[in-house]
PAMIKOL-646963 format. One record per residue: x, y, z of N, C-alpha, C, O in turn; residue in three letters. Coordinates in pm, whole numbers, padded with zeros to 5 digits, always signed. Layout:
% PAMIKOL-646963
XYZXYZXYZXYZala
...
***
This chain:
% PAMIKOL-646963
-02360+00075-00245-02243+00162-00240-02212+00191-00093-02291+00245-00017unk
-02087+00148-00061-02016+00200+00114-02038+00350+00126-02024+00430+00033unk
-02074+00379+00244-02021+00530+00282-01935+00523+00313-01909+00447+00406unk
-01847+00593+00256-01721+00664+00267-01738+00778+00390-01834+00854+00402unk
-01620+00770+00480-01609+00903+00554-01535+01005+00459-01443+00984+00379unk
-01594+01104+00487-01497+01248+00487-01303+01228+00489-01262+01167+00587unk
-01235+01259+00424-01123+01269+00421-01069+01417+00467-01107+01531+00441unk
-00981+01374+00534-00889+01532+00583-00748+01461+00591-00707+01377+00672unk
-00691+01516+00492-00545+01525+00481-00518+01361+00433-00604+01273+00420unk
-00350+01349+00409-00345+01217+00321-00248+01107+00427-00188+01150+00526unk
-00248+01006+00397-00166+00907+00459-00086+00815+00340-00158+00763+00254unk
+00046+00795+00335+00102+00727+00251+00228+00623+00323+00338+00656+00368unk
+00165+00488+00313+00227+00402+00361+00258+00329+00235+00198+00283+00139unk
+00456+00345+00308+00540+00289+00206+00580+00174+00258+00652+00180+00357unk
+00540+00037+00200+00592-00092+00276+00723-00146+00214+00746-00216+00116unk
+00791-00093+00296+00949-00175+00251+01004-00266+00354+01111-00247+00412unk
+00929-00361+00371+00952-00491+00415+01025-00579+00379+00955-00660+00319unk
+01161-00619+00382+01192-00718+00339+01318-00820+00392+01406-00798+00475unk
+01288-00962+00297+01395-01034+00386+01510-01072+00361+01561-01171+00414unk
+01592-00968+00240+01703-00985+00194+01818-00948+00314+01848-00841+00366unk
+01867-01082+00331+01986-01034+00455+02074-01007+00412+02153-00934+00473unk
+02106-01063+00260+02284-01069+00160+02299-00901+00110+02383-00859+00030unk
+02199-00825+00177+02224-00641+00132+02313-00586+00266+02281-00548+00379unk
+02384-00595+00227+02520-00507+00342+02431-00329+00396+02361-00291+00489unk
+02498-00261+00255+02442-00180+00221+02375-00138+00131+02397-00195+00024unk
+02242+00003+00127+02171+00023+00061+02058-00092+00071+02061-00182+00155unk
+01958-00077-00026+01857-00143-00014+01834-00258-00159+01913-00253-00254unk
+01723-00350-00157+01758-00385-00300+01682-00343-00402+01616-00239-00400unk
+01686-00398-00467+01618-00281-00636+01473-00271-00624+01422-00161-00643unk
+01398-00374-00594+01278-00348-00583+01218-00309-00432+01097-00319-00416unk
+01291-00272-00337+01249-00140-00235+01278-00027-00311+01220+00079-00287unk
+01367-00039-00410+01396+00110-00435+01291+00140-00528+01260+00259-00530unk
+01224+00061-00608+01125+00107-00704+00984+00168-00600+00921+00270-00627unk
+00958+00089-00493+00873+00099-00409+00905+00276-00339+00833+00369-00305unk
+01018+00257-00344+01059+00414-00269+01050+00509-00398+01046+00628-00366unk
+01045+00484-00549+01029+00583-00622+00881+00648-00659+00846+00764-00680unk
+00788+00483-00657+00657+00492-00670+00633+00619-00533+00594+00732-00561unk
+00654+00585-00425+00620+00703-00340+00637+00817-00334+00550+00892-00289unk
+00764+00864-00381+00799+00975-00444+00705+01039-00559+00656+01151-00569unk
+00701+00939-00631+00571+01009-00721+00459+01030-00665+00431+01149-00653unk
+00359+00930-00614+00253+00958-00503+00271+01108-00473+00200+01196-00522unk
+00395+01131-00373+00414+01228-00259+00372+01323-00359+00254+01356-00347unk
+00443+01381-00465+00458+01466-00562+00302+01508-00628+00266+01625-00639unk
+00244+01424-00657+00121+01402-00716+00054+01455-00629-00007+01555-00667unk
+00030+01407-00454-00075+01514-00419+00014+01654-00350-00056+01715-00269unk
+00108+01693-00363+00175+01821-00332+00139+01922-00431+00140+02044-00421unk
+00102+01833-00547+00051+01933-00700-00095+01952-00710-00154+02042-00771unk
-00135+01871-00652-00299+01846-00683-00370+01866-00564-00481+01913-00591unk
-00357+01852-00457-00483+01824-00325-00468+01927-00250-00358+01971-00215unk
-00579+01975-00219-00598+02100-00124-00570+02097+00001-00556+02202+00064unk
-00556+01957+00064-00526+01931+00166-00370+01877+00209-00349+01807+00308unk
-00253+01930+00106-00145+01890+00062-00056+01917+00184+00042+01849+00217unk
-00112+02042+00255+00010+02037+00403-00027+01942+00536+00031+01952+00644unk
-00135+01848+00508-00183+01755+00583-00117+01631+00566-00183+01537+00610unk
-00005+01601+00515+00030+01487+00421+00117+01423+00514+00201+01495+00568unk
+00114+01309+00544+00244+01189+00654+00268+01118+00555+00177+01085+00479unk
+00401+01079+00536+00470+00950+00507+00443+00801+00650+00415+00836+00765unk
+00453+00709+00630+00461+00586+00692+00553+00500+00643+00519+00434+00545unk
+00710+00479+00707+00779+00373+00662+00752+00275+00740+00761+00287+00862unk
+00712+00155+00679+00707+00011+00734+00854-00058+00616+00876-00077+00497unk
+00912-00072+00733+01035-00092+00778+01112-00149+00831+01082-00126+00948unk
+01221-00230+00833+01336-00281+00940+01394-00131+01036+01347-00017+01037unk
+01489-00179+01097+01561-00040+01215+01684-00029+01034+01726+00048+00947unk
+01684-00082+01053+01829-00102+00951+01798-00034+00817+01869+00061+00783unk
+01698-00076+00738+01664+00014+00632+01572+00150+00630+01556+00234+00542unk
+01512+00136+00781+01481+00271+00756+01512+00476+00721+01457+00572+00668unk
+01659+00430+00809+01745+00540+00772+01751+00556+00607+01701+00651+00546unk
+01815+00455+00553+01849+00458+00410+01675+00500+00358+01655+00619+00331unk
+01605+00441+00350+01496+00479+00314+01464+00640+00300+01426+00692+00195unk
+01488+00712+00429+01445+00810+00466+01531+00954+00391+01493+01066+00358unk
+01654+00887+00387+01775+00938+00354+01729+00960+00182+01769+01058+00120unk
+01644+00859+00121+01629+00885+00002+01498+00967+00004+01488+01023-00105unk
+01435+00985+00052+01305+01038+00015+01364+01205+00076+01349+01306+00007unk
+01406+01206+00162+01448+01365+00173+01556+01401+00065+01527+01510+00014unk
+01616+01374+00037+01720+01398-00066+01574+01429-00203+01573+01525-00281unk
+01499+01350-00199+01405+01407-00310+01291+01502-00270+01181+01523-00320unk
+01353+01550-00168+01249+01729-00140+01143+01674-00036+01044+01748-00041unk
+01126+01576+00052+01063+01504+00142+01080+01563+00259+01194+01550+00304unk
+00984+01641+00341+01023+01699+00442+01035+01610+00588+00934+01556+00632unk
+01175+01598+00666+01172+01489+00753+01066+01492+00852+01047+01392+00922unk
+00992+01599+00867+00930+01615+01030+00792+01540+00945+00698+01507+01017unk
+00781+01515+00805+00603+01445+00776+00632+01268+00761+00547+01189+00720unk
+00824+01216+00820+00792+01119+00812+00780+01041+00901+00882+01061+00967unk
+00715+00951+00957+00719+00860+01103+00750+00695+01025+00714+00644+00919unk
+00833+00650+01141+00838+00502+01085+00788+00425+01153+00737+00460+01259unk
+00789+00260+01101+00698+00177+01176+00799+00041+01164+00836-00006+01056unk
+00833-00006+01287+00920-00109+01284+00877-00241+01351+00936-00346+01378unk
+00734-00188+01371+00690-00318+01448+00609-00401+01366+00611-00522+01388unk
+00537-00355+01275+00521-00443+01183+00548-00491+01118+00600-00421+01030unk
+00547-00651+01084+00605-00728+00980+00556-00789+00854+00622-00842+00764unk
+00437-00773+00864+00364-00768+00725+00257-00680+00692+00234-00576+00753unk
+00172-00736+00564+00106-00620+00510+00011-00658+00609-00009-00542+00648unk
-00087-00747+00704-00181-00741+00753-00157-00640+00907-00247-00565+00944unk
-00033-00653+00980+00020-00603+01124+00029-00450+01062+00025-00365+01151unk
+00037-00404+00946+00077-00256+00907-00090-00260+00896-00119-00295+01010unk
-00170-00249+00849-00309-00225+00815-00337-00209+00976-00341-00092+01015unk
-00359-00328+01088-00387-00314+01201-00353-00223+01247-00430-00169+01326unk
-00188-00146+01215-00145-00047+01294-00222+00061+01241-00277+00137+01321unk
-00234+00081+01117-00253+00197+01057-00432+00226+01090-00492+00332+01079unk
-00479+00104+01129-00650+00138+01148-00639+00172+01290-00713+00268+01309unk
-00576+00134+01410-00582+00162+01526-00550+00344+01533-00585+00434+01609unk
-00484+00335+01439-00428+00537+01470-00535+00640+01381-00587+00749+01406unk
-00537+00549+01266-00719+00673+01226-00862+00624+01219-00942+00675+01141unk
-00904+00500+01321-01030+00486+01372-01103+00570+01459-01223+00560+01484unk
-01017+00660+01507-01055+00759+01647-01055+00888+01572-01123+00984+01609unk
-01004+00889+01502-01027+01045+01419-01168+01049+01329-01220+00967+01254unk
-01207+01199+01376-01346+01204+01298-01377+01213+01138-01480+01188+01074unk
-01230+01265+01091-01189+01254+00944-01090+01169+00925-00984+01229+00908unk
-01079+01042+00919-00935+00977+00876-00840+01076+00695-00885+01148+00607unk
-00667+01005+00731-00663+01065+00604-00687+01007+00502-00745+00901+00526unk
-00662+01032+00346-00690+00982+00288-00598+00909+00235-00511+00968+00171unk
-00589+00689+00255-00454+00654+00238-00383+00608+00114-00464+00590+00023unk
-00292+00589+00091-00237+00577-00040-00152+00478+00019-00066+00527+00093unk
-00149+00304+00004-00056+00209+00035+00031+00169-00100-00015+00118-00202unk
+00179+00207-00071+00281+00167-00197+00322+00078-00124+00339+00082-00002unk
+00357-00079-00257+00402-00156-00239+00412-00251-00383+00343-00237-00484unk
+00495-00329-00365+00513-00444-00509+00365-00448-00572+00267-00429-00500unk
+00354-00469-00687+00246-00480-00771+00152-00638-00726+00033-00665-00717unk
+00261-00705-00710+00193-00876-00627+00153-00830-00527+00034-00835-00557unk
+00154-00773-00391+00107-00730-00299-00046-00699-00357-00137-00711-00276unk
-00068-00673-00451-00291-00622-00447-00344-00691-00402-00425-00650-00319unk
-00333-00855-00427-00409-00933-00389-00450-00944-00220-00565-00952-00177unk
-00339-00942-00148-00355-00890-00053-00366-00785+00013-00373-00806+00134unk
-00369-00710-00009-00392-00537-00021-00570-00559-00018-00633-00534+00085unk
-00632-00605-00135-00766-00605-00168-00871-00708-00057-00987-00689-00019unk
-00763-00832-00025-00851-00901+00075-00852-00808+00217-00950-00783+00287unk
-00688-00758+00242-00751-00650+00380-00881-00493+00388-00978-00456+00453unk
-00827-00464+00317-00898-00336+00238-01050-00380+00237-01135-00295+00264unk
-01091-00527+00203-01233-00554+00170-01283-00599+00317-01403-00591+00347unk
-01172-00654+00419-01234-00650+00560-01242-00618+00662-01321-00656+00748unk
-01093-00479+00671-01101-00412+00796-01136-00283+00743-01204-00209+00815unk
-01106-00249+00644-01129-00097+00619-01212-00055+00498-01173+00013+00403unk
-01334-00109+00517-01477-00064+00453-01510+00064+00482-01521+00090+00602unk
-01532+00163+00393-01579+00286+00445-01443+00413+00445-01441+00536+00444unk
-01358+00323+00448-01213+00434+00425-01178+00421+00291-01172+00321+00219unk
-01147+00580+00262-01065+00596+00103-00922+00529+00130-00842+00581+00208unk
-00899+00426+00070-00779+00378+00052-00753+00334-00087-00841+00278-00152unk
-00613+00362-00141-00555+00346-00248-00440+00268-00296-00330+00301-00251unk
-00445+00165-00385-00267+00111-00359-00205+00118-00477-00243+00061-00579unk
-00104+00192-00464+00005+00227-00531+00080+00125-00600+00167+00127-00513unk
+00122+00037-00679+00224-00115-00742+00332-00033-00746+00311+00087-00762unk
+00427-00066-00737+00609-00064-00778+00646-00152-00851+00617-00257-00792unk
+00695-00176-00950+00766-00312-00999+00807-00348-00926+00830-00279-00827unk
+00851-00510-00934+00939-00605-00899+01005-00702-00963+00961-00817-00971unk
+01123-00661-01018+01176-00753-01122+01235-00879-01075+01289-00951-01158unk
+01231-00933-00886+01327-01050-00880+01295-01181-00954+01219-01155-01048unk
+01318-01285-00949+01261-01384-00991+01143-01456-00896+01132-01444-00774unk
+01050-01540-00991+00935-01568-00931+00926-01600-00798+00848-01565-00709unk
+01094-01727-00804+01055-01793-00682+01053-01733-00555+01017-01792-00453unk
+01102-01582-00561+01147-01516-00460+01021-01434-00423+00988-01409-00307unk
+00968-01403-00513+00838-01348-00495+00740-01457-00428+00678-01436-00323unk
+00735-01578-00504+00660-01641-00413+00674-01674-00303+00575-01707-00238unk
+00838-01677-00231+00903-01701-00064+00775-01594+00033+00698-01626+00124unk
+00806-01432-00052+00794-01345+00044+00614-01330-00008+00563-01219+00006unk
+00558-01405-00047+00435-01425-00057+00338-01502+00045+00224-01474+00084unk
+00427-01615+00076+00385-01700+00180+00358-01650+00295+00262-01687+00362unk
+00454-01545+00336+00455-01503+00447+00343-01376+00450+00320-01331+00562unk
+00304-01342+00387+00206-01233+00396+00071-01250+00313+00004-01171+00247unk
+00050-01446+00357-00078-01501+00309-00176-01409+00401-00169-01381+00520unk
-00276-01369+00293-00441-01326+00336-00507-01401+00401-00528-01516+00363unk
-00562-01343+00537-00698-01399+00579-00775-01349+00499-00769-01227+00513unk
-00873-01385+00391-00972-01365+00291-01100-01352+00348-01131-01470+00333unk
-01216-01293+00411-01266-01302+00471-01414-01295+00362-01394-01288+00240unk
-01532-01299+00404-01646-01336+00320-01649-01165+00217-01698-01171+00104unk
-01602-01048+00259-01607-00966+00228-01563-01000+00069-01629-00971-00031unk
-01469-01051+00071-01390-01054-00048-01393-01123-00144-01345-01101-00255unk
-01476-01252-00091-01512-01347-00191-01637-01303-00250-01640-01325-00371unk
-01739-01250-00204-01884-01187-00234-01779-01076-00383-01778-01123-00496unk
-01730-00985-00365-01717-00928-00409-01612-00970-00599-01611-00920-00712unk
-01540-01093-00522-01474-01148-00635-01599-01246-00707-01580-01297-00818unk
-01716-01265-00639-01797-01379-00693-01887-01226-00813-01931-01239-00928unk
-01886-01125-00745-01976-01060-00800-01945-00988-00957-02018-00963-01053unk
-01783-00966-00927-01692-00913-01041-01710-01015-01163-01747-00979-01275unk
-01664-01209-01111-01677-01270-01222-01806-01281-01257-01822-01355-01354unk
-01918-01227-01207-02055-01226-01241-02081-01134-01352-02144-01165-01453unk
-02008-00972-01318-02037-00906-01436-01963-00972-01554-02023-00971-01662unk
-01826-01037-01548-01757-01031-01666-01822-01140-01754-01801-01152-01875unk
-01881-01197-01701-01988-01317-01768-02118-01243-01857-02170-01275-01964unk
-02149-01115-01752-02266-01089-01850-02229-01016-01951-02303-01035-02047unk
-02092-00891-01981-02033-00831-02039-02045-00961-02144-02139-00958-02224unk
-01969-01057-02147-01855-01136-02252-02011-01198-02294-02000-01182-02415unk
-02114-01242-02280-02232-01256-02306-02337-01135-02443-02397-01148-02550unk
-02303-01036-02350-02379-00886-02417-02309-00911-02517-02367-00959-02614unk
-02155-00884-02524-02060-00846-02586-01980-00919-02630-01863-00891-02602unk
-02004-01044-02719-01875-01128-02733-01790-01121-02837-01812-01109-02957unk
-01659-01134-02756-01561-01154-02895-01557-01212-03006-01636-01299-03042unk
-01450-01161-03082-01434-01223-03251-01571-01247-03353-01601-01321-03447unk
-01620-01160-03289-01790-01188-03410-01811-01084-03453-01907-01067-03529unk
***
């Protein structure tokens, strides 16, 4: 079992990354689900966590959608001074780098909550399993209703470095489900 550090206060990075250029205005449907999932997040620990006035938003972001972004989350009771944006990163691995460089130096990091498309875990889980061992981190899915192939475009681009962390751990998972389906087998 990892030691976990101590948590003080929360971090919620909303990745609305994307490479739809044919959006004039507004954003497209599945940033907006990504922006609702956060809204719930936000809500969830404003009701629940003791450490609830400790709370930052993180937009990872274009310059262009971040206004609109922001514009929606305050309109839903989002206070502007807890949100900071992030425009320099362009995928999910450059947002993780950013986000470990700013709470590696703190003696309590917060505790993070990453929203993003539900396809995003996979990579979510290979970073999570090799830069940030030992931190409470959480990831949030949004739907994404576009079609596959589009999902798979913006997949390519935010291929995982998979590192041994992750394969140990996927070798170890299909290890239990072998002994489970063994103990325990179906239809008998």
């Amino acid at each position: 079992m990892p030691e976990y550090h101590f948590t003080d206060g929360n971090l919620i990075i909303l990745y609305a990354v994307h490479r739809s250029s044919s959006i004039d205005y507004g954003l497209p449907r599945y940033i907006d689900e990504r922006i609702k999932t956060c809204i719930d997040t936000f809500r969830i620990i404003m009701q629940s966590k003791p450490d609830k006035h400790k709370t930052m938003i993180i937009i990872v972001a274009n310059r262009k959608s971040t206004q609109n972004i922001k514009d929606e989350l305050v309109n839903a009771g989002v206070d502007e001074k807890i949100i900071a944006e992030d425009y320099i990163s362009g995928n999910v691995v450059q947002t993780f780098d950013h986000i470990l460089n700013i709470i590696k130096t703190k003696i309590n990091p917060p505790y993070i909550y990453f929203v993003g498309s539900v396809w995003l875990r996979d990579i979510y889980d290979s970073i999570v399993a090799s830069k940030l061992k030992g931190y409470r981190v959480q990831f949030q899915g949004a739907l994404d209703h576009r079609p596959y192939e589009e999902i798979e475009m913006d997949k390519m681009l935010d291929i995982p470095n998979k590192e041994i962390g992750y394969y140990k751990r996927k070798a170890k998972d299909k290890t239990i489900d072998m002994l489970l389906n063994y103990i325990f087998p179906e239809g008998k």
